[in-house]
N, C-alpha and C positions, 0 to 999 in steps of 0.2 A: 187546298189540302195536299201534304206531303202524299206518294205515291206508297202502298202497302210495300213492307220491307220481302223479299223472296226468301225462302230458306236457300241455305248456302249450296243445298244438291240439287236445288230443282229442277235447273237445267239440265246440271249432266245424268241426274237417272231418268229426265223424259227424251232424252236425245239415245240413252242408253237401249232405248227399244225399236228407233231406226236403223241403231248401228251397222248392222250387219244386216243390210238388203241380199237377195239372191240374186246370185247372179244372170246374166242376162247371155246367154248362147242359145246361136241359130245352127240348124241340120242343114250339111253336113260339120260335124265336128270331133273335137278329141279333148280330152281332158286328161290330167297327171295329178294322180295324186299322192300324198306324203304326210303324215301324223307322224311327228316325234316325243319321245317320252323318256325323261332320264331314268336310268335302272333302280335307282333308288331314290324313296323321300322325292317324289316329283311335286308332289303340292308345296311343299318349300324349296323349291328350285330358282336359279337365280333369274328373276324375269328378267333383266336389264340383258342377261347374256343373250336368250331369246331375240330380243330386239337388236341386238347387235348380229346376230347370225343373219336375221333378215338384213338390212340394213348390207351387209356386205352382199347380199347376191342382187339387191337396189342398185349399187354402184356398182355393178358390172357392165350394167346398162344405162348407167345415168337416170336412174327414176329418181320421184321426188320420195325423201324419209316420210314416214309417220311421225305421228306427233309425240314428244317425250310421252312418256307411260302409257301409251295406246296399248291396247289390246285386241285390235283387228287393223285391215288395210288391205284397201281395193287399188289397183292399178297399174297401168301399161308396161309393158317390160318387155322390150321389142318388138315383138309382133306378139306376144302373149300376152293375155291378160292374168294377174296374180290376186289372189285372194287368199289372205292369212290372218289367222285368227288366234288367240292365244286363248286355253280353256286352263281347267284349274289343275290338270296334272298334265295337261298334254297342247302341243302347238301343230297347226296342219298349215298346210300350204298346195293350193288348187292352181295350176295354168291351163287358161283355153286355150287352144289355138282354133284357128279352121280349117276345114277339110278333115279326111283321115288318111290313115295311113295305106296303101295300096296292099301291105301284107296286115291283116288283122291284129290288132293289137301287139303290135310290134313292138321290139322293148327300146327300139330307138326313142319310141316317141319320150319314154321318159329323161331322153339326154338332156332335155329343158335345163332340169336340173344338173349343174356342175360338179362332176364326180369330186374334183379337191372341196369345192363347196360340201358336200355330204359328209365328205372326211371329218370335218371340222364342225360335225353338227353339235351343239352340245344337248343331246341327248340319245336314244336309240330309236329304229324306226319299227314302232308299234305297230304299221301297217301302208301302203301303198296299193295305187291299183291306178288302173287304166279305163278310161273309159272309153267307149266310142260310141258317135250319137249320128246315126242316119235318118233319114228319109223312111217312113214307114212303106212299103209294097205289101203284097197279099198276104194274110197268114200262114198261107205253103211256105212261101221266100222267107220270113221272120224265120218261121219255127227249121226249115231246111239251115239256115246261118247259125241257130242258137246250136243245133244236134252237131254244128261240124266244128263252132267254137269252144264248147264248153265241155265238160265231163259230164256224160248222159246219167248215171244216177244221181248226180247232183244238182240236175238244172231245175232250179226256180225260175220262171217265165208269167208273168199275168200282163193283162190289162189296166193301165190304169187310169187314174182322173177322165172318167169316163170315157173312157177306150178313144184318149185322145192321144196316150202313146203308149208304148209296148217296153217292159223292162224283165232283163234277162239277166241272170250270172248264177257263180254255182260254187262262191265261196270258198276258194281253194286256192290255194297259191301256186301261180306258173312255173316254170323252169327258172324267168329269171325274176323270181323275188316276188311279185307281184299280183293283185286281185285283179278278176276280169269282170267289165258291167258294158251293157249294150244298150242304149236308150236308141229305139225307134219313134222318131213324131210322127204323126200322122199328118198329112197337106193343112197348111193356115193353124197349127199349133202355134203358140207363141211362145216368143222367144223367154220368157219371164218364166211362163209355166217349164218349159224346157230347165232351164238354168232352176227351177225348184223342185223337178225329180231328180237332177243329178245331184244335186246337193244333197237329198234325204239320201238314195244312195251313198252318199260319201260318210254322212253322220250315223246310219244304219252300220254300215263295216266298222266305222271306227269304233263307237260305244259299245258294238256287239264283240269286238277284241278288247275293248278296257271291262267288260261284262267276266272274261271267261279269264282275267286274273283272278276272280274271284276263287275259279274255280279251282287254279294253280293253289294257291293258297288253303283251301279245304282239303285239297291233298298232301299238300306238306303238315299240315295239322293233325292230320288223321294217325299216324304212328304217337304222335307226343298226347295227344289226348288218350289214346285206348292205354296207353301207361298210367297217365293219372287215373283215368278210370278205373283200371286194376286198383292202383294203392288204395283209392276211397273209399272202393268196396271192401276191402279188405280190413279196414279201419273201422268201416259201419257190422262186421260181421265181428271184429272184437269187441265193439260196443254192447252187443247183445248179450254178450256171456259177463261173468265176473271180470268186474271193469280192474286192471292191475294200477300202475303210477295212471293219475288224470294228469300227472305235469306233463310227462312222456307223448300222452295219447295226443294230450291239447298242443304239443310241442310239433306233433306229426300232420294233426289237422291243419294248423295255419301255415306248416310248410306245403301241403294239398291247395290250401287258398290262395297262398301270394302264386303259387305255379298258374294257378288259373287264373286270376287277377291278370298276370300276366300277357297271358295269352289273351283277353278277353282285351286289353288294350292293344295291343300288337294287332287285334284284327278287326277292331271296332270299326275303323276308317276304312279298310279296303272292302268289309263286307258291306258298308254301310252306302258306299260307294258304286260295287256290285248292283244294288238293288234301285239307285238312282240312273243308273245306266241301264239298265235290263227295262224300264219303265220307257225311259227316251227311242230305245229302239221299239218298243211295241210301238209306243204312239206315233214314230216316223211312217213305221209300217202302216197304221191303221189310216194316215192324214193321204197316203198315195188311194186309198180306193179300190183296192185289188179287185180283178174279175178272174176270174181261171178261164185261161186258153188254151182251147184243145185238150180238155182233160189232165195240163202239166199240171202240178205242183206250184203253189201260190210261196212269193215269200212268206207271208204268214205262216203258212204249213211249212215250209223250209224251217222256221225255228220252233217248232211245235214238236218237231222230230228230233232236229241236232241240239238247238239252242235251250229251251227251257228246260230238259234233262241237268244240262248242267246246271242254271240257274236253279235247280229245284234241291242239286246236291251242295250246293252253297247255303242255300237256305236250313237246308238238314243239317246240317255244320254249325250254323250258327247258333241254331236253333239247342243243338243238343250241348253246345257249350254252356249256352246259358242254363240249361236243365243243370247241367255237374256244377255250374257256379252257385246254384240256389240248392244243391244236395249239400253241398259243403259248407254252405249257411246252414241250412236245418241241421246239421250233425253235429258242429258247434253249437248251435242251439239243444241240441239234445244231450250232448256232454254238460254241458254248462248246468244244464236241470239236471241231469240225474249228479253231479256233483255237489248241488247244492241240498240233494235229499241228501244223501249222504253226510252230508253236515250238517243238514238238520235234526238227523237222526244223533250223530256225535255229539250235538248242541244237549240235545234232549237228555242224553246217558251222563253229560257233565251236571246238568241242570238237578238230574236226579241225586247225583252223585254229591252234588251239593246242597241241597236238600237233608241229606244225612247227615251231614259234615254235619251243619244247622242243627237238625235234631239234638246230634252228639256233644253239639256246643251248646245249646241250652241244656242239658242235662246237666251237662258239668259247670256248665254256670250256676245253676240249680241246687249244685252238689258247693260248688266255693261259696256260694251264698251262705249254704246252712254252716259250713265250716268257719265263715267267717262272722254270723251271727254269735257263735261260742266265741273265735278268738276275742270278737270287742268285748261281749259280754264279759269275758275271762278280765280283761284288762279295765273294765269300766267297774266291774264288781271288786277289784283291787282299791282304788282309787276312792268309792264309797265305803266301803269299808274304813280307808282313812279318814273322810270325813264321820263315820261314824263313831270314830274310835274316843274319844270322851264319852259316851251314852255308855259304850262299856266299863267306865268307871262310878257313873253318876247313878245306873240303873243299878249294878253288879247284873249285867248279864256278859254273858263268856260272848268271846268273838265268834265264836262259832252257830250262836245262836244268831246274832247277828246277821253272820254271811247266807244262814237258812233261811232268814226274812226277808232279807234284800235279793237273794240271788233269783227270784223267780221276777222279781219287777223289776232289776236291769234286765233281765233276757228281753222280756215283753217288751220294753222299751226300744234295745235295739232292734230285734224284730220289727217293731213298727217303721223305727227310721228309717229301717235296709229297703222295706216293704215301698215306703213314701219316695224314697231315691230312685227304686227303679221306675215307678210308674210315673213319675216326675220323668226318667231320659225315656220312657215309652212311650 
């Protein structure tokens, strides 16, 4: 028996779930990070350039390319190891090195990267940071290091994956550019586990900065909608009264709708987006296992305070667009009805109107009938009279007696025939 035929994807979407293993670093170490995003229209941005921009900082070092249309790639890059990934509106790129830096987070460490390289990024950089990953020591020494690195009303610090290592930062950008994170392992941690909370740090910052475009975005919104809002209301308050031209009013509301329409696609994707990413950062946050150490502030609670405020004003944004998009259906819809009473009422006043007409026209149909009952008769009682006219010689009776005998049976007659025609066309 031939062998069952595979579907054409099967390989690459079951290969597509090993793709991007975490990476693998041991304490002590250092990490650089870099998310780029072009300013506009990223989701249609040129992937091929993407891979070309990596691909030249490859050849600085002689590493091996990626494969044509990859969309991730792990490996050595002189003494650092590189890992880059291309996502749907944004591309990152992570170098380990080992050891750390003798001055804490030093912004040397990110010269990894090559300044004309970055020149030439073809996007902008959405977010960076630095990490450093030591040796856990006592919770005095932790928490004494996080108070003297980070900005004290911002420090997030917990426990995590069963207080097997310690993660600190305070989400703030340094002097030179850059976010600061502290991974503490604690003795016989592994190296996998390690290389999987720095990673959720790295996707935690970045998703939580593509998160709060949302928020950019609900406030560039906020001026152009309380406008439409104004006019709608405005429209639905002349509704109520004596409705003036319905072409004018109907001409005003659909110019209200395409404005909203408009907007309503302008921000479908990025709010839609928003909320796909606001999702990924909870559940990065939720996969590390937070414990609270020493009474700080859990990241959890770090975005419960700064982070879901925003997330919650995007949500109101969007939320209330769609309210003025389905107000502006209903008012159309309400125009559209009380236009067509309105015409049904004119319907009615014609209908009545014609009704009369009717009336008035069977009168006088009524009225040319009896009139024209006489005219035939007149001319049919000529006509027998001619045929009559020998009986006036033969009887000696005078014409006139004649026309007195016959003139009541032509009437009768035509009357009947006038009577049979119409109820014959009725």
């Amino acid at each position: 028996m031939s062998p069952i035929a595979d579907h054409p994807l099967r390989y690459a979407l079951s290969n597509e779930l090993h793709a991007r293993p975490f990476p693998t670093v041991t304490a002590p170490s250092r990490a650089a990070y870099l998310a780029l995003k072009p300013a506009q229209n990223a989701a249609g941005r040129d992937r091929d350039a993407d891979r070309a921009h990596l691909i030249q900082l490859l050849d600085r070092f002689g590493a091996q390319h990626p494969q044509p249309g990859a969309t991730h790639y792990s490996g050595q890059i002189g003494k650092h190891m590189l890992k880059w990934e291309s996502h749907t509106e944004f591309v990152t790129y992570t170098i380990f090195g080992d050891g750390v830096a003798d001055r804490p987070f030093d912004a040397a460490t990110f010269a990894v990267f090559p300044t004309d390289w970055m020149e030439a990024a073809p996007g902008t950089r959405m977010t960076s940071a630095l990490i450093r990953i030591e040796e856990a020591g006592t919770d005095e020494s932790i928490l004494k290091k996080v108070e003297d690195w980070f900005v004290l009303e911002s420090i997030a610090v917990s426990r995590v994956l069963d207080n097997e290592l310690v993660v600190a930062g305070d989400f703030r950008i340094d002097p030179a550019g850059h976010m600061r994170f502290a991974v503490f392992a604690r003795p016989g941690t592994g190296d996998r586990r390690i290389g999987r909370v720095v990673q959720r740090l790295c996707e935690i910052e970045t998703y939580k900065s593509m998160s709060m475009l949302g928020l950019a975005r609900a406030r560039d919104l906020g001026p152009q909608m309380n406008a439409v809002d104004v006019k709608l209301s405005a429209l639905l308050s002349e509704m109520v009264g004596p409705l003036g031209d319905p072409a004018e009013t109907l001409q005003s509301l659909l110019s209200i709708s395409s404005e909203l329409e408009n907007i309503v696609a302008k921000s479908n994707f990025r709010f839609g987006a928003t909320g796909a990413y606001e999702t990924i950062v909870n559940q990065r946050i939720e996969v590390l296992r937070e414990e609270r150490m020493e009474g700080r502030q859990t990241f959890a609670e770090f975005m419960v305070r700064r982070f879901d405020p925003a997330m919650r004003t995007v949500k109101s944004t969007e939320a209330r667009l769609q309210l003025m998009s389905a107000r502006a259906v209903r008012a159309a819809e309400l125009l559209r009805t009380r236009v067509d009473v309105e015409r049904s009422a004119e319907n009615q006043k014609i209908l009545a109107s014609l009704d009369q007409r009717a009336d008035l026209q069977l009168r006088l149909q009524r009225t040319v009938e009896g009139l024209s009952v006489v005219a035939i008769s007149y001319y049919a009682l000529n006509l027998v009279l001619y045929l009559l006219g020998p009986l006036e010689y033969a009887t000696n009776t005078s014409k006139t007696m004649l026309a007195a005998f016959a003139t009541p049976v032509v009437v009768i007659a035509v009357w009947l025939m006038v009577r049979r025609i119409r109820k014959h066309l009725d």
